[in-house]
C-alpha positions as CSV (number, residue, x, y, z in Angstrom):
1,X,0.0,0.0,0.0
2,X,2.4,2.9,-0.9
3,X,1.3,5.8,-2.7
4,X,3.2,9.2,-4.4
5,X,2.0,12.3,-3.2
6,X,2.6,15.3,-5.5
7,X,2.5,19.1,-4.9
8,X,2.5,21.6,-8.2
9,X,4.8,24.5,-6.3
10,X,7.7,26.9,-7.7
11,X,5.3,29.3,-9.2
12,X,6.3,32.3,-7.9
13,X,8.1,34.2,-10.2
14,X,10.1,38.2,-9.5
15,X,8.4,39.6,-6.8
16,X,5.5,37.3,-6.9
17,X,5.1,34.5,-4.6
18,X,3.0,31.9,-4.9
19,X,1.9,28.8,-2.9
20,X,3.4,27.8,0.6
21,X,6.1,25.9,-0.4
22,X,8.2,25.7,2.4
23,X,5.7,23.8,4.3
24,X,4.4,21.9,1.8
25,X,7.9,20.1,0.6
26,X,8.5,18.5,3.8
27,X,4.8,16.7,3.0
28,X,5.3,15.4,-0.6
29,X,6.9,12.9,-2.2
30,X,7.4,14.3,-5.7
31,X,7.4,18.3,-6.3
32,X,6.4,19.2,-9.7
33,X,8.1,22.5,-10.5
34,X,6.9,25.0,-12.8
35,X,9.7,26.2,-15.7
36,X,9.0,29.3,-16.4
37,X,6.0,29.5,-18.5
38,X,3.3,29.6,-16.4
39,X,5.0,30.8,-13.6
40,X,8.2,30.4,-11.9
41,X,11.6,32.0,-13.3
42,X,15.4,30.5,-12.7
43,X,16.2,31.7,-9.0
44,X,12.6,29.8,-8.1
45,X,13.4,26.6,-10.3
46,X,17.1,26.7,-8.5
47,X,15.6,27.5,-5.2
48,X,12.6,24.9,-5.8
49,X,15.3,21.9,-6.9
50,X,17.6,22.8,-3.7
51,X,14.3,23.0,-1.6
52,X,13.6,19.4,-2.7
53,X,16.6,17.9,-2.7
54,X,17.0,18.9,0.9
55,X,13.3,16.9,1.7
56,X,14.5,14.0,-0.2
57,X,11.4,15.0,-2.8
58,X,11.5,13.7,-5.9
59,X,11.7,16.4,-8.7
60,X,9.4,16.7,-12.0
61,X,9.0,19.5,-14.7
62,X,5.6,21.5,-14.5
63,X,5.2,22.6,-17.9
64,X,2.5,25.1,-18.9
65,X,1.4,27.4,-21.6
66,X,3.4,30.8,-22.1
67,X,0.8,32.6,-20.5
68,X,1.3,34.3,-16.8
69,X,-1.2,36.8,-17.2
70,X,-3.9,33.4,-17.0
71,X,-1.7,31.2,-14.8
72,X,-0.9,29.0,-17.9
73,X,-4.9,28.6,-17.0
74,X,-6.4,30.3,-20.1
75,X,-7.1,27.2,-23.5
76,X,-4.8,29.0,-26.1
77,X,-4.9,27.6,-29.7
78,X,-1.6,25.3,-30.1
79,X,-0.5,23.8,-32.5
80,X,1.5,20.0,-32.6
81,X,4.6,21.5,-33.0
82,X,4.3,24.4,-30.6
83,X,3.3,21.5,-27.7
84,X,6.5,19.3,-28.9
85,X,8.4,22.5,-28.3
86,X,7.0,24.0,-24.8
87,X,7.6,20.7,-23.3
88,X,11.2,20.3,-24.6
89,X,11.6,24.3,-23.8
90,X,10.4,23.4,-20.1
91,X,11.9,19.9,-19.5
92,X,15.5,21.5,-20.5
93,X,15.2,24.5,-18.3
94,X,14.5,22.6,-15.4
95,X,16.9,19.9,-15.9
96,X,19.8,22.8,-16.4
97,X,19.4,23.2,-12.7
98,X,18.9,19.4,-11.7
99,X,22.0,18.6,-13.2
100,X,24.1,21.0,-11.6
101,X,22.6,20.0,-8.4
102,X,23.7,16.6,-8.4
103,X,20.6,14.9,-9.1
104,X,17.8,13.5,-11.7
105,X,14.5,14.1,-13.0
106,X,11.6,12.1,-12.0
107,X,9.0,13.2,-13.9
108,X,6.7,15.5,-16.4
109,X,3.8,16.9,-15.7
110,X,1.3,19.7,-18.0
111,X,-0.2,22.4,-15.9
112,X,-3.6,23.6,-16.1
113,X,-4.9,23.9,-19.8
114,X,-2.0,22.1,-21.2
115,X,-2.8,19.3,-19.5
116,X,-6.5,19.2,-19.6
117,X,-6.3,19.8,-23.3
118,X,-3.6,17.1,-23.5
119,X,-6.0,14.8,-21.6
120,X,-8.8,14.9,-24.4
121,X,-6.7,15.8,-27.7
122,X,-4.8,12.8,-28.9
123,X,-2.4,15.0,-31.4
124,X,-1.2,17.0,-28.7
125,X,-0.8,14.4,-26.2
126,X,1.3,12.5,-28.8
127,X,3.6,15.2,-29.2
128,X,4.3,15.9,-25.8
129,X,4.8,12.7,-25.5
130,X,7.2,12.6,-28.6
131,X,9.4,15.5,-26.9
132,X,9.7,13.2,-23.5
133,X,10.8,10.1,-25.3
134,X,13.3,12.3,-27.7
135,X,14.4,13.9,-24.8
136,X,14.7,11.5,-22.0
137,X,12.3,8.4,-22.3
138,X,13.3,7.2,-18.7
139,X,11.3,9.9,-17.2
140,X,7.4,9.4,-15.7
141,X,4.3,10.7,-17.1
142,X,1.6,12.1,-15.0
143,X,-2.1,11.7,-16.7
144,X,-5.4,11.5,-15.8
145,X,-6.3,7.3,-15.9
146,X,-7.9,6.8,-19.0
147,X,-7.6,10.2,-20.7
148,X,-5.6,10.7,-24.5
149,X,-2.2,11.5,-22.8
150,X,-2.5,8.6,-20.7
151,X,-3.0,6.3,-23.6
152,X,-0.7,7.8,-25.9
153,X,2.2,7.3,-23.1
154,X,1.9,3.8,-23.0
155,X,2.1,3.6,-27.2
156,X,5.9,5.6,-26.8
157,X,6.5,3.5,-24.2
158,X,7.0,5.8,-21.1
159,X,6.1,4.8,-17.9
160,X,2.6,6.4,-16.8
161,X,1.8,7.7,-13.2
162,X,-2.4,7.8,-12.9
163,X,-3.2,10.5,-10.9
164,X,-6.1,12.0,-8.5
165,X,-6.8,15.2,-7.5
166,X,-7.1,16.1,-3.3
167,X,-8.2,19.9,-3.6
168,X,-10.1,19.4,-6.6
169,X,-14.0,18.7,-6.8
170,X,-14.9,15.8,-9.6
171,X,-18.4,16.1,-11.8
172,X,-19.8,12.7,-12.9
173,X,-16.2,11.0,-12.4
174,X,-14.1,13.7,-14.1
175,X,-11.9,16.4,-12.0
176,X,-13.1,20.2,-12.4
177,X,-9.9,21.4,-12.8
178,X,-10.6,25.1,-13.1
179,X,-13.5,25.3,-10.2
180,X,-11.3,26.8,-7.5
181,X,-13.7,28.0,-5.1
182,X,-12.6,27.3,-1.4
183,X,-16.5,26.1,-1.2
184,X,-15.9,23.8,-4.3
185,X,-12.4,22.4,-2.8
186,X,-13.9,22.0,0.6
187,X,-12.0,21.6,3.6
188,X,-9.8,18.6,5.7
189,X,-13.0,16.5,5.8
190,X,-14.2,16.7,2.1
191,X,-10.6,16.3,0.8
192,X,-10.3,13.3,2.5
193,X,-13.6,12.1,1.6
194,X,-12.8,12.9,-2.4
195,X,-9.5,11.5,-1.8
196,X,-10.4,7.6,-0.4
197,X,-13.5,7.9,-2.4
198,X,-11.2,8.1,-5.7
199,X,-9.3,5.4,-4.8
200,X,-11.7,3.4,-4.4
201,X,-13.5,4.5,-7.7
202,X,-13.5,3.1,-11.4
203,X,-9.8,3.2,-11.3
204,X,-9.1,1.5,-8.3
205,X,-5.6,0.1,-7.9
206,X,-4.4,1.9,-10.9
207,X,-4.0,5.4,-8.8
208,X,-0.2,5.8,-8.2
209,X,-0.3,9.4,-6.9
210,X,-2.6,12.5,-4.9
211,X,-2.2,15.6,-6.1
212,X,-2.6,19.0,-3.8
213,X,-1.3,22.4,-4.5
214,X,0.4,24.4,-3.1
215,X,-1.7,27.8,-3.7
216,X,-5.0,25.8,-2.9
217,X,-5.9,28.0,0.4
218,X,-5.0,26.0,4.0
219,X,-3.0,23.7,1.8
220,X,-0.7,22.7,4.6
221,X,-3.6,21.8,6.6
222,X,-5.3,20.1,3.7
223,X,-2.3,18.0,3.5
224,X,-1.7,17.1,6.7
225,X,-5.4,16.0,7.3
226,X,-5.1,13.6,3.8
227,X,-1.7,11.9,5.0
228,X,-3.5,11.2,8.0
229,X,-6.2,9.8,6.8
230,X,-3.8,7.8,4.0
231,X,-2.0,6.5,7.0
232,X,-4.4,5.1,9.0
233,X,-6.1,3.2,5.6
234,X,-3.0,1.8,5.4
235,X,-0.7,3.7,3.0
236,X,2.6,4.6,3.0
237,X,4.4,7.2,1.2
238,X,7.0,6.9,-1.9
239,X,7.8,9.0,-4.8
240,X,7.5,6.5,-8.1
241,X,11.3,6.5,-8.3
242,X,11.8,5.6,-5.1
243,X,8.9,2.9,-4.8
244,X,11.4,1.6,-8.3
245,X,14.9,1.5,-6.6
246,X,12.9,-0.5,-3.2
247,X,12.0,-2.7,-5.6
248,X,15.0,-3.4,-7.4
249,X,17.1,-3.3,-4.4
250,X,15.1,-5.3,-1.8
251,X,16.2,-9.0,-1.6
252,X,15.0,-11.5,-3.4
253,X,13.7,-13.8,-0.1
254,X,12.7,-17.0,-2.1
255,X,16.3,-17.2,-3.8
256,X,18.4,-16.7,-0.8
257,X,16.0,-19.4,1.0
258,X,16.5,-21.3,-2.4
259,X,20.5,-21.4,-1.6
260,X,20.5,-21.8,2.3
261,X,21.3,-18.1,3.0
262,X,18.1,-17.6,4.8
């Protein structure tokens, strides 16, 4: 019973700040950090990567649509090529600064109307997907279960993360990404509720990660009441690479029994 739990953060940007961050890294397993588009400029994404690697937090690319004035929130018109591009733009930026840190990239994951447009549209989900593999096809994919992206992952051949909203409210099974109303989002006891009622919903043992953000009002708090409630279902928490190297590095039992080690 281990599950990710990942936090879209780093979107401050100048003299903007955004999201609480600082106490929502210690909470998280994977950070996705935004790359500039969006939100987020290079002191954040160095900050946000240094912020991370101090939490042991595994670290992903948050890529968005060129378009702060709408929080990367705003469906702009884009083309194939243009996706291939943002996401190859993003992934590098990011990547400048997890290099130099001494580290490696988990993960991609769209932002806001990138992603939900990459969820439905097939074309644009296969080039995102196409700038991944070209770039590095060891890295994760986060996707709704079941949407375009998702599918179009698993034809390239990239390993897919299924993921669930917290801090979200869902309509007839499908997250309402853009209804932000702290009545819509609820408080500690409708998270929870929305959160153990996903995983136990259509895609039930196909949910690898929980997604809360860190700009989501009482965010800390909202976290905090969803590990809890995690914990005592019986979850513990691991970022997808993490939950990988346990698993390749744990001991085979049956074999060492096999040859009288054990």
């Amino acid at each position: 019973m281990e599950i990710d739990i990942n936090c879209d953060l780093g979107e401050s940007f100048g003299v903007y700040v955004y999201g609480a961050d600082p106490d929502m890294m210690p909470l998280i397993t994977s950070a996705n950090i935004a790359c500039g588009a969006h939100g987020g400029d290079p002191a954040v994404m160095r900050e946000s990567v240094d912020l991370a690697i101090a939490h042991g937090v595994s670290i992903g690319a948050h890529i968005g649509l060129e378009d702060r004035a709408g929080f990367g929130r705003r469906e702009i018109p884009t083309t194939p090529q243009q996706a291939y591009d943002l996401c190859l733009y993003q992934v590098g930026a990011l990547e400048a600064f997890v290099r130099v840190a001494g580290t490696a990239m988990q993960h991609v994951k769209p932002h806001g109307a990138l992603y939900m447009m990459a969820n439905r549209d097939a074309v644009l989900a296969d080039a995102i997907c196409l700038a991944i593999r070209s770039w590095n096809p060891a890295l994760c994919l986060y996707v709704l279960p079941g949407s375009a992206l998702h599918c179009c992952a698993v034809e390239h051949g990239l390993t897919v993360i299924p993921e669930i909203f917290a801090d979200r409210p869902y309509q007839d099974g499908d997250v309402q990404m853009y209804d932000r109303t702290a009545q819509l989002i609820g408080g500690p006891d409708v998270v929870v509720a929305r959160t153990l009622e996903q995983l136990d919903g259509p895609h039930r043992g196909e949910i690898r990660t929980v997604c809360l953000h860190s700009d989501t009002p009482n965010a800390p708090a909202l976290l905090h009441a969803v590990r809890s409630a995690l914990n005592v279902e019986g979850y513990s928490f691991v970022s997808p690479s993490a939950a990988q190297m346990e698993m390749v590095t744990r001991p085979n039992h049956t074999a060492l029994a096999q040859k009288g080690f054990l």
